[in-house]
C-alpha positions as CSV (number, residue, x, y, z in Angstrom):
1,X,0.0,0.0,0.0
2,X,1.7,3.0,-1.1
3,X,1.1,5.8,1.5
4,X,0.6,8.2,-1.1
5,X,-2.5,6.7,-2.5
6,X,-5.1,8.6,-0.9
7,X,-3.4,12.3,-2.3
8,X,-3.9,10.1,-5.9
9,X,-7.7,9.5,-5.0
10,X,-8.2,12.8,-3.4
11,X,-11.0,14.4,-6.1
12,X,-13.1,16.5,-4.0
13,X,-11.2,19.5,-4.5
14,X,-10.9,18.6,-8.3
15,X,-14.4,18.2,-8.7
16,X,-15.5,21.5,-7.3
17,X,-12.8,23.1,-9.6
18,X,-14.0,21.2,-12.6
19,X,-17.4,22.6,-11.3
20,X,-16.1,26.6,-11.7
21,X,-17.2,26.6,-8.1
22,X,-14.0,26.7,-6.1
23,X,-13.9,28.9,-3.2
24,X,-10.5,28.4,-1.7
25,X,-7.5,30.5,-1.8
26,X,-8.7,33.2,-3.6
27,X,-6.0,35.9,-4.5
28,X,-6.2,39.1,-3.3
29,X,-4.1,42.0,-4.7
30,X,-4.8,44.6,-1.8
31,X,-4.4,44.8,1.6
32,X,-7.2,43.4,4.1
33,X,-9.5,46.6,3.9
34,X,-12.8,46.9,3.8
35,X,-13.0,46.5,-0.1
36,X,-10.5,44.3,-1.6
37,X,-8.9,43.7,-5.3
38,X,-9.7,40.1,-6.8
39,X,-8.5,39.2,-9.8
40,X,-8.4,43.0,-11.0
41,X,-12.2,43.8,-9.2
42,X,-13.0,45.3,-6.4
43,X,-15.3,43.8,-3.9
44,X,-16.6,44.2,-0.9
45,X,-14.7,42.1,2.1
46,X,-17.2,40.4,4.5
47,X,-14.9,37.3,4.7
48,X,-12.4,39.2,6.9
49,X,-11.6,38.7,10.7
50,X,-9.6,42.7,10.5
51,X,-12.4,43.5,12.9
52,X,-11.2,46.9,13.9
53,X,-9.9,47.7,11.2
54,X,-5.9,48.1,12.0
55,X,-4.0,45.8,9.7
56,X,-3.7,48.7,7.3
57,X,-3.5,51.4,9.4
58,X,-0.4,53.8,8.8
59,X,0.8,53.5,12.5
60,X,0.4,50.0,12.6
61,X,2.7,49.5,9.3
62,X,5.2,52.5,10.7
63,X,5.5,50.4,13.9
64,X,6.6,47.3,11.6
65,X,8.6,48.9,9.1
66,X,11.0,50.8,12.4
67,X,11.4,47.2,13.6
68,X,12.8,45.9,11.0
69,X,15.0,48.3,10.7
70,X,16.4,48.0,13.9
71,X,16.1,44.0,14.4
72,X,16.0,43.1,10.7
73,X,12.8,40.6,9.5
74,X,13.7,37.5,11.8
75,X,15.2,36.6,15.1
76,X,17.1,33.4,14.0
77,X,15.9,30.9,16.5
78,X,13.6,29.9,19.1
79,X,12.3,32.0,22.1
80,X,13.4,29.4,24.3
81,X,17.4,29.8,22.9
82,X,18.8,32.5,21.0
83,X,15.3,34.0,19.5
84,X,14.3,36.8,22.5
85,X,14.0,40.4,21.3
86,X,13.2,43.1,24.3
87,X,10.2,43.8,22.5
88,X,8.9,40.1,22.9
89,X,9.5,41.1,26.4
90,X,7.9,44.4,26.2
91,X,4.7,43.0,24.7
92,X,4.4,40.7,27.1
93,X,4.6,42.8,29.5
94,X,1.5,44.8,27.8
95,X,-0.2,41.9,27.2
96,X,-0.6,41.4,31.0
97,X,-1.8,44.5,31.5
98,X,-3.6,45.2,28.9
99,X,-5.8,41.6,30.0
100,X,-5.4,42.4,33.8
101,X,-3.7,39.3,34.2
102,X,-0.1,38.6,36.1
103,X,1.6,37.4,33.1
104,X,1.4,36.5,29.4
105,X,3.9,34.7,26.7
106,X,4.0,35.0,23.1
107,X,3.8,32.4,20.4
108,X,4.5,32.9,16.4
109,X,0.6,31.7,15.6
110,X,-2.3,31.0,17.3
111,X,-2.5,27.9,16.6
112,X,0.5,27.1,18.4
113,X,-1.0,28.7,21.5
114,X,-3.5,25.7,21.9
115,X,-1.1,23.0,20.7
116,X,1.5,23.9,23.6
117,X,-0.7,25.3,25.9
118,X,-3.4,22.4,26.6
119,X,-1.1,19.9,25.6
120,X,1.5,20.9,28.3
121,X,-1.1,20.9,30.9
122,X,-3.3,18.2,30.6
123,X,-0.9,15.5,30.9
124,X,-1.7,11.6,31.8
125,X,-4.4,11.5,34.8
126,X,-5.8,14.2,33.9
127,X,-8.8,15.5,32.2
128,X,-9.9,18.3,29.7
129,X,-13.4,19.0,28.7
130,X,-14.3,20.9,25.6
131,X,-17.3,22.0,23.7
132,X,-17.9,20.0,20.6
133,X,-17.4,22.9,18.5
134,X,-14.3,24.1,20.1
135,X,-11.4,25.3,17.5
136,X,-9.5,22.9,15.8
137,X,-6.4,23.9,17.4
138,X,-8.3,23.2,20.7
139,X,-9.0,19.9,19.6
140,X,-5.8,19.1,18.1
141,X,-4.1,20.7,21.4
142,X,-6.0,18.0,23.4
143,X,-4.8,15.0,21.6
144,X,-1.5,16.1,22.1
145,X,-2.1,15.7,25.7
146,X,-1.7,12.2,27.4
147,X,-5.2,12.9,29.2
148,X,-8.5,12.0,28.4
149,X,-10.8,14.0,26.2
150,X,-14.4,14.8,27.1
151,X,-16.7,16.4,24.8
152,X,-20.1,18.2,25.7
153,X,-22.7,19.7,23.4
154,X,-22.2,23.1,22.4
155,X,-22.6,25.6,24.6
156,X,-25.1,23.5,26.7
157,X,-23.9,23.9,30.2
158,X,-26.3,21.3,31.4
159,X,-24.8,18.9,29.6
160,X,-20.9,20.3,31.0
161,X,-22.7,19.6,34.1
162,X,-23.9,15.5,33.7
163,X,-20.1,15.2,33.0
164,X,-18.5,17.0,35.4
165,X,-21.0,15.2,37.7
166,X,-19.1,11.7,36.7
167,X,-15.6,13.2,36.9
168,X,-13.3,12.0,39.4
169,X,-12.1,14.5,41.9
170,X,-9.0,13.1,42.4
171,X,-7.8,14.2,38.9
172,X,-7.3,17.3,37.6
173,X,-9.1,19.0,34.9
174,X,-9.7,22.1,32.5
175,X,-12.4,23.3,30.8
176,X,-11.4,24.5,27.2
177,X,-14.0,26.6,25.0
178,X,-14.1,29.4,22.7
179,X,-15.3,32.8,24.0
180,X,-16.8,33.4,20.6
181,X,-17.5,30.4,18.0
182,X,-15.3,31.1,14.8
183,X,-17.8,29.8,12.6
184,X,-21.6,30.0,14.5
185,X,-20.5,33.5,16.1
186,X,-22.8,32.9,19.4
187,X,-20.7,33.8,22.4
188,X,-20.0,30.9,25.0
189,X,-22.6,31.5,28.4
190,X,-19.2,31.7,30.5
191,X,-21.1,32.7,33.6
192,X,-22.9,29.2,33.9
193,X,-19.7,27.2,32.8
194,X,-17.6,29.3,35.6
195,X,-20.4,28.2,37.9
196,X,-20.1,24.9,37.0
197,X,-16.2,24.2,36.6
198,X,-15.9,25.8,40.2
199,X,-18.2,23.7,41.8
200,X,-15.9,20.9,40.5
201,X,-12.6,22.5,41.3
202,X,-11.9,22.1,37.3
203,X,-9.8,25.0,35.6
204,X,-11.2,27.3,33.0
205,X,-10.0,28.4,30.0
206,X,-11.2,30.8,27.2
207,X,-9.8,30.6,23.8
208,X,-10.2,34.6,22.8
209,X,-9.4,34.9,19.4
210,X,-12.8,36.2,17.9
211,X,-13.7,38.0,21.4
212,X,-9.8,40.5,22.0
213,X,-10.5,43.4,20.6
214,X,-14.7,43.3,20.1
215,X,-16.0,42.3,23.3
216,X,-16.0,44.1,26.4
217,X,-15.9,47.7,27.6
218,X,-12.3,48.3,26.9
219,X,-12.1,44.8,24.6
220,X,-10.7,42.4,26.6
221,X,-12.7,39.8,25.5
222,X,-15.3,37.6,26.5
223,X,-14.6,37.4,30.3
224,X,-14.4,41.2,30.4
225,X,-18.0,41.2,29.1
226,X,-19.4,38.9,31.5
227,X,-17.7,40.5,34.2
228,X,-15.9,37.1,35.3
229,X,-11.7,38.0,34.4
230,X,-10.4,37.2,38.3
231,X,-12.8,33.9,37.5
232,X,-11.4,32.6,34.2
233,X,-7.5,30.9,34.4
234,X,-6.1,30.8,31.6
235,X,-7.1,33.6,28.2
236,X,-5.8,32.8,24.8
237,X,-5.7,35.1,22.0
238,X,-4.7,35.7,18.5
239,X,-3.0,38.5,16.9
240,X,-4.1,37.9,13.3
241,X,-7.4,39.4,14.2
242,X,-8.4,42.8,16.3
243,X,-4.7,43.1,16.5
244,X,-3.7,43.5,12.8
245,X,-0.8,40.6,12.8
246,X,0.0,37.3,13.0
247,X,1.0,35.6,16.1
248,X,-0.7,34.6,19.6
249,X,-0.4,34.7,23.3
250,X,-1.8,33.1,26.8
251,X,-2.1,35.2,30.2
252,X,-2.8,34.1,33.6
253,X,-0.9,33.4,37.1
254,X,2.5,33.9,36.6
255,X,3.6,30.4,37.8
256,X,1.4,28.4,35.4
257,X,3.0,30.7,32.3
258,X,6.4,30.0,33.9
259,X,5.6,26.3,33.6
260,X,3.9,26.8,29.9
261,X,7.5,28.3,29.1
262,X,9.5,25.8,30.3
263,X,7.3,23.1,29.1
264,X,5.5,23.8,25.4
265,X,6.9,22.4,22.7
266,X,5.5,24.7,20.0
267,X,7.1,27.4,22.1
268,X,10.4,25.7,22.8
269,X,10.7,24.4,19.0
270,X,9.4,27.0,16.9
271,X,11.2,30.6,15.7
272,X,10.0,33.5,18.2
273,X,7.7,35.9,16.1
274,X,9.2,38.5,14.0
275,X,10.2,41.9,14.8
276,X,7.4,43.3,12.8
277,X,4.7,41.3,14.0
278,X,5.7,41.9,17.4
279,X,5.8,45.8,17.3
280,X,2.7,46.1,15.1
281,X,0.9,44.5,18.2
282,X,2.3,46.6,20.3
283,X,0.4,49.8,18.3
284,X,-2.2,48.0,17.7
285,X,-3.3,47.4,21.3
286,X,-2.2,51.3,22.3
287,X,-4.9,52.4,18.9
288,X,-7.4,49.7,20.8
289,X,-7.0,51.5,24.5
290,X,-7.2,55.1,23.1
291,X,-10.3,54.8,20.3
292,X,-12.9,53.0,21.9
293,X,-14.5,54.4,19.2
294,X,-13.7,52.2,16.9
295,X,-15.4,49.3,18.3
296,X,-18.0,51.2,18.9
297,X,-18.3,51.5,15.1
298,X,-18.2,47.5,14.5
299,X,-20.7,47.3,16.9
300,X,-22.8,49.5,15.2
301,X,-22.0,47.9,11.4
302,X,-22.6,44.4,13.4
303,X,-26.0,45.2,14.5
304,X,-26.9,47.3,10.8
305,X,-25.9,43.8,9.1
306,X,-27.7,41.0,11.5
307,X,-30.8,43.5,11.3
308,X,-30.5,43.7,7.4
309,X,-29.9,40.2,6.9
310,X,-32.5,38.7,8.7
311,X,-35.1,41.4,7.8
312,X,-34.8,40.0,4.1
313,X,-35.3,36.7,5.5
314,X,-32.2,34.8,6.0
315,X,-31.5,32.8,8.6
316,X,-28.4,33.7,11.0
317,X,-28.3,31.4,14.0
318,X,-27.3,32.4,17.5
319,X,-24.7,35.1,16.5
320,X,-24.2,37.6,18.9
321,X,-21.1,39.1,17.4
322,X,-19.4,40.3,14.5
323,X,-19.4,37.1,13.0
324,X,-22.4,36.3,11.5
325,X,-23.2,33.2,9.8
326,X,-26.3,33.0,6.9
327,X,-27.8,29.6,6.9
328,X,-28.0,28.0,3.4
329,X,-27.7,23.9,4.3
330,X,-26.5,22.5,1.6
331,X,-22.7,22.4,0.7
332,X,-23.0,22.4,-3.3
333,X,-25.5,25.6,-2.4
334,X,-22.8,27.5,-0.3
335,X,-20.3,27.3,-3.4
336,X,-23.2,28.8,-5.8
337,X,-24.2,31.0,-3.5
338,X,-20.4,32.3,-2.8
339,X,-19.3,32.4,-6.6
340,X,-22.8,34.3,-7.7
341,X,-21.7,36.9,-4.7
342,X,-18.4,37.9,-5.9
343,X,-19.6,38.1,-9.2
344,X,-22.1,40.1,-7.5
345,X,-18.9,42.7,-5.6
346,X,-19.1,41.0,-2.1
347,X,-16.4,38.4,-0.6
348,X,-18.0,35.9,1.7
349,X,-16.3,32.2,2.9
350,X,-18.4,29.1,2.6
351,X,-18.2,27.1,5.3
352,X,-19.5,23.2,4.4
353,X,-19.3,19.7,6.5
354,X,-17.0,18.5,7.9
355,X,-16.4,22.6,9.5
356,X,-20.2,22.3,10.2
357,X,-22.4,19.6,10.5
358,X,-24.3,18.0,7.2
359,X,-27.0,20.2,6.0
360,X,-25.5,22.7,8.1
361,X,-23.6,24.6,5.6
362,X,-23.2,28.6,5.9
363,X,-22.0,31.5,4.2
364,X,-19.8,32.9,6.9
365,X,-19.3,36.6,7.2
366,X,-17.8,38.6,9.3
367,X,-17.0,43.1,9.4
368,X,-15.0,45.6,10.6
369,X,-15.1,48.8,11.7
370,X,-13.7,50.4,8.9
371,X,-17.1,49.3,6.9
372,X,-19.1,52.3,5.6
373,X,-22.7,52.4,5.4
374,X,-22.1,52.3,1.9
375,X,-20.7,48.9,1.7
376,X,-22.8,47.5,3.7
377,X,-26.0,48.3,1.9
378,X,-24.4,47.2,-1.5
379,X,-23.7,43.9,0.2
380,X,-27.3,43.6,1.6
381,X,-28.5,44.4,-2.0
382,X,-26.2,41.5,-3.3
383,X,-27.3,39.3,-0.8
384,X,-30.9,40.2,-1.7
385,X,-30.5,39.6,-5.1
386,X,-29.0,35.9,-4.5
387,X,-30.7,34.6,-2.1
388,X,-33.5,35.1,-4.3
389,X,-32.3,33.5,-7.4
390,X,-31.2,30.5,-5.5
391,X,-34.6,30.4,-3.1
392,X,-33.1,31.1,0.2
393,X,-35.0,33.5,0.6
394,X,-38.7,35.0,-1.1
């Protein structure tokens, strides 16, 4: 058996192709700004996760472009060895305070965060619960682990409960959810799961990525908005998101980060994030503290969008965020629907099985600050226009 066989076999992606229908790396020409260049067009960007609108921002790209001319684009190695710049330092030190929490450490992606974090923690013995549609870097984080893996149905806190009922107090054990659900957009109810994990002396943590930046009075995230940050352990966040970069970072007690450093492997084995990345964080989260503005303004575009969209007729879920899914069910459906909408000016991501469940499929969008009224009315005319050639909607 030749291990290359299934690659051979592998059609789906042909077939889609072959169809005119495929959705996937699209090439952009522009930066990630509210309207983007596609193969020489503009159209409007509601596939983005820019939510405030900083990746292009001329401070941002200052910040990036002075630190690489002072540390030049790499560090040469891991954080762990040769690969520490102060700033990594320094932006850890914000980090912390920006999240009110004793310490934080960086890692180059997000992803990474998960895969050391969770898999460093939960080691044999112990337990870690997740919701079913946690993040697949949650997921993949806790096979890494040598503990046992404990699923509950999505954000049903009764159900967290049955199983926490059954757990064995002599182990240890974390609970691992998303503060808001990439691809749903409803916002994990962290008050019940607190209540719950405390009662069985189990750990909490809250993967941020799609909550930094959006939710909160000063956007902190999820457990600033529930007013529970002294009750969650452990926050994860991204910077490719609200922070206009590419990277990630944990923050809780100091001791647990000091063991997460020593103890990580996509920490101790990977190149420390670049000079650039690392400083255009830094702006970023001192353009987050001084315009709360801004997410005032996705706010505003979030709730103009969910109200337009669901005024026409589609259906949206749960969402309670800037992420805002439009129900459609059937994969082949989400590609026609998501080729007719470029063609029509507007960028959208189909998300089909195995991302969601089958019949589940959904057009995924998502906006930014930086959206003008203007935009978003063209986009609600395209998605008008559609949904009714493809009977989504009368």
């Amino acid at each position: 058996m030749d291990i290359f066989e299934k690659c051979q076999q592998f059609r789906i992606a042909d077939d889609i192709k072959d169809a005119g229908l495929y959705p996937y790396f699209r090439t952009i020409s522009s930066g990630q700004d509210p309207v983007v260049v596609i193969d020489g067009e503009p159209v409007v960007m509601l596939g983005s996760n820019n939510y405030l609108g900083l990746t292009s921002h001329p401070e941002v790209k200052r910040a990036a472009q002075d630190a690489i001319a002072k540390y030049g684009t790499g560090c040469a190695g891991s954080r762990f060895l040769n690969g520490t710049l102060d700033i990594h330092i320094q932006l850890e030190e914000k980090l912390a305070e920006f999240m009110h929490k004793p310490a934080a450490l960086t890692f180059s992606t997000g992803f990474q965060v998960n895969l050391g974090v969770i898999s460093c923690l939960v080691e044999r013995g112990d337990i870690v619960y997740l919701d079913k549609l946690d993040h697949a870097c949650i997921i993949d984080g806790a096979r890494l682990g040598f503990g046992s893996v404990v699923k509950f149905h999505h954000n049903d806190m009764q159900d967290l409960r049955k199983r926490l009922e059954l757990h064995d107090s002599k182990k240890a054990a974390l609970v691992v959810v998303d503060g808001v659900f990439s691809m749903e957009g409803d916002i994990v109810n962290l008050p019940e799961l607190v209540e719950v994990a405390e009662k069985h002396r189990c750990r909490v943590m809250v993967d941020d990525a799609h909550g930094i930046g959006v939710l909160g009075a000063h956007g902190r995230g999820t457990a600033e908005h529930f007013g529970l940050e002294d009750r969650v352990d452990l926050i994860m966040g991204t910077f490719s998101k609200s922070l206009a970069s590419v990277g990630g970072f944990i923050a809780g007690e100091e001791r647990v980060i000091n063991w997460i450093k020593h103890n990580a492997r996509s920490l101790i084995f990977s190149a420390a994030p670049p000079p650039a990345s690392v400083a255009a964080v830094l702006k970023a989260i001192e353009i987050i503290e001084r315009e709360p503005e801004r997410r005032e303004r996705l706010w505003e575009n979030t709730m103009f969008m969910a109200g337009g969209l669901r005024s026409l007729g589609f259906d949206t879920g749960d969402s309670a965020s800037p992420v805002i899914p439009v129900l459609v069910r059937e994969d082949q459906l989400a590609f026609v629907m998501c080729k007719r909408l470029q063609e029509e000016g507007v960028f959208v991501n189909p998300i089909v099985s195995p991302a969601v469940p089958p019949g589940g499929a959904v057009m995924r969008t998502s906006y930014m600050a930086t959206h003008t009224r203007e935009h978003l009315e063209r986009a609600l005319t395209a998605f008008a226009k559609v949904g009714r050639e493809l009977g989504i909607i009368q």
